[in-house]
N, C-alpha and C positions, 0 to 999 in steps of 0.2 A: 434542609432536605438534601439529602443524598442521592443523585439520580445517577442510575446505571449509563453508561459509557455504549456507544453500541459502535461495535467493530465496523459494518457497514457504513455505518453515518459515518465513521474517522476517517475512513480510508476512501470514501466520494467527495474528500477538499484536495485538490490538484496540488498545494503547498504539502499535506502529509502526506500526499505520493509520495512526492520528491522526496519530504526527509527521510523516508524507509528505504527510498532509493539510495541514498547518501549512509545511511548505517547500516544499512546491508554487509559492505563490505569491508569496512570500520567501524571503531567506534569514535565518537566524535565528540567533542564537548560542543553547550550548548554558541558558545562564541561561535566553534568550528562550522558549525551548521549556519548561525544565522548569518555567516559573512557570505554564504551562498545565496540572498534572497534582498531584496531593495524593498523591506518592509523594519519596521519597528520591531528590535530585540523581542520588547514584549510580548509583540504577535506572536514570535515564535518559540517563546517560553509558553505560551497558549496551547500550541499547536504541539510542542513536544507534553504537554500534563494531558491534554488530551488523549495521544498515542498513548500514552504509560497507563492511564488510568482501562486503557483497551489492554491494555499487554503485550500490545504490537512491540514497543520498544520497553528495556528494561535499564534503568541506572546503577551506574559503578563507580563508584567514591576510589579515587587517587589520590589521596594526600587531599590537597584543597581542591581541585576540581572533580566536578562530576561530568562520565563519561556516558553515553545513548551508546545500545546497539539493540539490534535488531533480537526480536523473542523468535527464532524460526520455530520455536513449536506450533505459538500462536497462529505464524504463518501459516504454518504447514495445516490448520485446522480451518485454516479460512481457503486454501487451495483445495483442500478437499471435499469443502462446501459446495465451490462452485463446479471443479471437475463434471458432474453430472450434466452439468447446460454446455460445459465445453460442448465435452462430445457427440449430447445433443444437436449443437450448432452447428458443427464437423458434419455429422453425419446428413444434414438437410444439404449445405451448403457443396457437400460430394454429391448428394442427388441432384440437386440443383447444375450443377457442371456436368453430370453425366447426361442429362436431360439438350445441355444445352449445344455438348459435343453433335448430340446427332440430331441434333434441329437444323433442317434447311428449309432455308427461307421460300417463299412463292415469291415467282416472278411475273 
């Protein structure tokens, strides 16, 4: 059985933070990545099949090694998801401060 991947559930493990954080701005073989982390290779062949099977991160064959980096389109469809609750939360959290600028206290 073949179960869908959900972008959400990938990206709520604090470990495939980091790796998107880390392929962000390179690409990285999986060596490169797991020497950032005090967990077993495996786990983090886990954790990158995971990302990929979301499409967060996408692989690149070099000769014999394969390279992670980041899918910014992916990204950019999962930033665009949540954008609405940003700005939602901006706009409370300015009321909430405006509110709080002209509260004075009783004494």
């Amino acid at each position: 059985m073949n179960l869908r991947r959900d972008v959400f559930q990938a990206i709520a493990d604090p470990t495939r933070r980091a790796i998107l954080l880390l392929v962000a701005s390179q690409a990285m073989t999986a060596g490169a990545i797991a020497s950032n982390f005090d967990t077993a290779r495996p786990t983090v062949s886990k954790h990158l099949q995971i990302l990929t099977e979301c499409e967060l991160i996408a692989q690149e064959q070099n000769g014999r090694e394969i390279y992670y980096h980041i899918n910014a389109k992916k990204m950019k469809e999962v930033a665009d998801f949540i954008e609405p609750f940003r700005q939602m939360w901006d706009d409370r959290f300015n009321k909430l401060e405006s509110i709080m600028k002209n509260y004075k206290p009783e004494k």
